[in-house]
C-alpha positions, 0 to 999 in steps of 0.5 A, a space after each residue: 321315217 318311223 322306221 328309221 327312227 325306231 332303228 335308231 332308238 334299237 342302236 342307242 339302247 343297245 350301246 348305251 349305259 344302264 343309269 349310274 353306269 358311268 360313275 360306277 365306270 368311274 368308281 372302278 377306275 378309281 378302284 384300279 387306280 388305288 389298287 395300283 397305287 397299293 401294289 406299287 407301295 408294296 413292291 418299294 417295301 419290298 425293295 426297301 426291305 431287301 436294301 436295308 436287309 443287304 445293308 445289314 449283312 454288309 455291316 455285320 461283314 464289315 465288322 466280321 473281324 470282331 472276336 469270335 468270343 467263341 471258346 473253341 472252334 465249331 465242330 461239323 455236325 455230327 455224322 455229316 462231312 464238313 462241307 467244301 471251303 468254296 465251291 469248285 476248289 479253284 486257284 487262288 495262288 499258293 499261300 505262304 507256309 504257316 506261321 505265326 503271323 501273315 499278312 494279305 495286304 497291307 491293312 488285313 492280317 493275322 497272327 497268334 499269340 503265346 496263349 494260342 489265341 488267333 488274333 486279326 486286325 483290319 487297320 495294317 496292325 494298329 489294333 488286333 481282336 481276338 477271334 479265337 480263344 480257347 484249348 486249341 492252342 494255336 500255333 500258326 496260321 494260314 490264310 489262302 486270299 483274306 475269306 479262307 483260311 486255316 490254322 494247327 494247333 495240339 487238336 489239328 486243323 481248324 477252318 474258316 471261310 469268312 476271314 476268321 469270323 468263324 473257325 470250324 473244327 476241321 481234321 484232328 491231324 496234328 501238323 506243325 505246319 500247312 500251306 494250301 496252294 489252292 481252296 482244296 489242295 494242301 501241303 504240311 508236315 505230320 507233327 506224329 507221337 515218337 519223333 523229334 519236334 518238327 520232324 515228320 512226314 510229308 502230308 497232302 490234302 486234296 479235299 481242303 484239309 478234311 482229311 491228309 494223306 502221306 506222300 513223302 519222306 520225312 522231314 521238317 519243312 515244306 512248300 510248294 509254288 503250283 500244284 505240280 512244284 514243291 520243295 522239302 527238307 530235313 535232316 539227313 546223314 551227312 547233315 541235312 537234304 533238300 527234296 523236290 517234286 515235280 509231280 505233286 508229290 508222287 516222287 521226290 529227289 534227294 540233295 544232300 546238303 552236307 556240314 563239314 564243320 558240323 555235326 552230322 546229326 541233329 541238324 533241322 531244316 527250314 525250307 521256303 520257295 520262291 518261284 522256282 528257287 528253294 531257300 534253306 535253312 540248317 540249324 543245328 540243337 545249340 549250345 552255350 550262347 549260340 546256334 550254329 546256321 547256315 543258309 543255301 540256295 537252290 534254283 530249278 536249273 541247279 544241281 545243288 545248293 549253294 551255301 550263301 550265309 552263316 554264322 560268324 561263331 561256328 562257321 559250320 559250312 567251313 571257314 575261308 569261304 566266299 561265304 557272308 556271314 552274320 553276326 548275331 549268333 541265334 537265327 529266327 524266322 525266314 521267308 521268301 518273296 521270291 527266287 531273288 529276294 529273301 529275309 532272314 531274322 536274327 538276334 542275339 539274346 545276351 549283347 549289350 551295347 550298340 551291338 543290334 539285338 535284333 536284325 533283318 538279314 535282307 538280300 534282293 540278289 539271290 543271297 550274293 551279298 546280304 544286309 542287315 539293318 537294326 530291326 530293334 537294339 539292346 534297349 528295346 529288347 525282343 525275340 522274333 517269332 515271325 515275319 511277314 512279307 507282301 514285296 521287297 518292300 512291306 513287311 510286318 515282323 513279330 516279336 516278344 518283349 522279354 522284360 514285359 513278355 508282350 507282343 510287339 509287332 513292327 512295320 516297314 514300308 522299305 525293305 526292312 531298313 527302318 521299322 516302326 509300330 503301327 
């Protein structure tokens, strides 16, 4: 029996506690408990800090729109290459040819004033701020999807890649014109030392607009509606031409586009694509009062282009035609929303009256039949200097007013019928 009893006081002390030992079980405990506690507290300031951080640079993003208040772009580095405008170089759709004014939708836009500052707005126009402001000078600008974007001015190409916040010294290639069908290749027309204004070679990027190429014949305008499918046009012998390309430029086909009535020189082209049609502008230097102009139409399946409009004053595709015609004598801007719908600003600086100052020529029919409705009259009057279109029906048109030599800038909601400030 003693025995058995001393095997159980030999198991008792073996699992059994050292005195203390249970409070001090109980002290550790407690200890994990609270040291739990700390790390768990730890972690939530942690995520409160990379929460209140994220909101942070959601804000300054959302005010990104702000000027710049930078006196000229910001250079690369020196001796380093301009990094890539967005990794990968992906499609985002071809913007439209530069201009003074664009629109990605119906509440982001920018636009450039006299002064050559870049200028953006956020709320559809209602209000502008400058993003930049300096020697650059501006002279148009385009914008790829709202983030990244590019403008040319007397020093080349600059950048930006967060919707204007920042514009970055890109390329000092002089260009009177680009459009970027994708974040890496673009078009544009060399603005070269010798030639006549807007006269120049064609000019392609593939690296974002770092560096430029030469890669066709010489003219005034250009676009592009893929990366293979472009259009082209300059002045030419017999008047003017119109280029295509279908294989992104390596070679280009020539249609005359000739003027009877006209002079066979000094003719300027404007070309605008839409889907597989090209819209074509020919003016020619002026004269007393008047530009002479005319505008034709090409499709993909066409084998020349088809006069459509000109001006009631020299009817410089000829007379007795079935061709409609305008009655303001100075043409302004065009732009194409596609190979069907097309706007097409005109205006007449000394008319009085009634007589619209400036209008909207609008066509949805490929140019079969045109109207054109007061954009502003005779007692407000204003040069247009660009126009901006989302559809057939939102539109932005830019404008000078003489007297207060102030920019104006109207909206429509309607295809160009009635306008309004916004």
């Amino acid at each position: 029996m003693s025995d058995f009893q001393d095997l159980l006081e030999q198991e008792r002390r073996k699992h059994s506690m050292r005195d203390g030992s249970i409070e001090g079980l109980e002290r550790r405990r407690n200890r994990k408990r609270r040291d739990g506690q700390i790390l768990a507290g730890v972690l939530a300031l942690l995520i409160a800090s990379a929460g209140i951080g994220g909101g942070l640079w959601a804000l300054r993003s959302s005010t990104s729109l702000k000027p710049a208040n930078s006196p000229s772009p910001t250079p690369c580095p020196p001796g380093a290459p301009c990094p890539s405008p967005t990794p990968g170089g992906l499609p985002a759709g071809p913007s439209p040819v530069s201009g003074p004014i664009q629109f990605v939708d119906e509440d982001r836009g920018w636009m450039v004033d006299p002064d050559g500052q870049i200028l953006a707005t956020t709320d559809g126009g209602q209000t502008w701020e400058v993003q930049l402001s300096g020697p650059s000078n501006i002279k148009a600008v385009d914008i790829l999807d709202g983030q990244l974007g590019w403008a040319v001015g007397d020093s080349g190409v600059i950048e930006t890649s967060d919707g204007g916040a920042h514009w970055v010294t890109w390329s000092n290639q002089a260009l009177s014109s680009i459009q970027f069908i994708t974040s890496k290749t673009g078009w544009g027309v060399e603005a070269a030392e010798g030639h006549p204004e807007g006269l120049g070679s064609i000019m392609r990027s593939d690296d974002g607009g770092v560096t430029w190429s030469r890669s066709g014949p010489e003219v005034n305008s250009v676009c592009f509606t893929g990366e293979d499918s472009g259009w082209a046009a300059g002045p030419h012998e017999a008047g003017a031409a119109l280029f295509r390309t279908q294989d992104a430029g390596a070679n280009w086909t020539e249609i005359p586009i000739p003027i009877p009535d006209g002079d066979s020189t000094g003719w300027t082209a404007t070309v605008r694509c839409g889907g597989d049609t090209a819209w074509v502008l020919v003016t020619d230097g002026g004269g007393a009062g008047h530009i002479a102009y005319a505008m034709l139409r090409m499709a993909g399946a066409d084998s020349q282009a088809r006069p459509i409009l000109q001006d009631s004053y020299t009817h410089p595709l000829g007379q007795g035609r079935d061709i409609q015609e305008s009655s303001n004598p100075y043409p302004g801007p065009l732009t194409a929303i596609d190979g069907q719908v097309s706007r097409f600003m005109t205006w007449c600086p000394a008319c009085g009256g009634d007589m619209p100052f400036v209008s909207l020529e609008r066509t949805d029919d490929g140019g079969a039949t045109w109207t054109d409705p007061t954009v502003v009259d005779s007692n407000q009057p204003g040069e247009p200097l660009g126009i901006s279109f989302l559809d057939p029906d939102h539109g932005w048109a830019l404008l000078r007013d003489l007297p207060k030599n102030a920019l104006v800038v109207l909206r429509t909601s309607d295809g160009g019928q009635t306008w309004e400030r916004p």
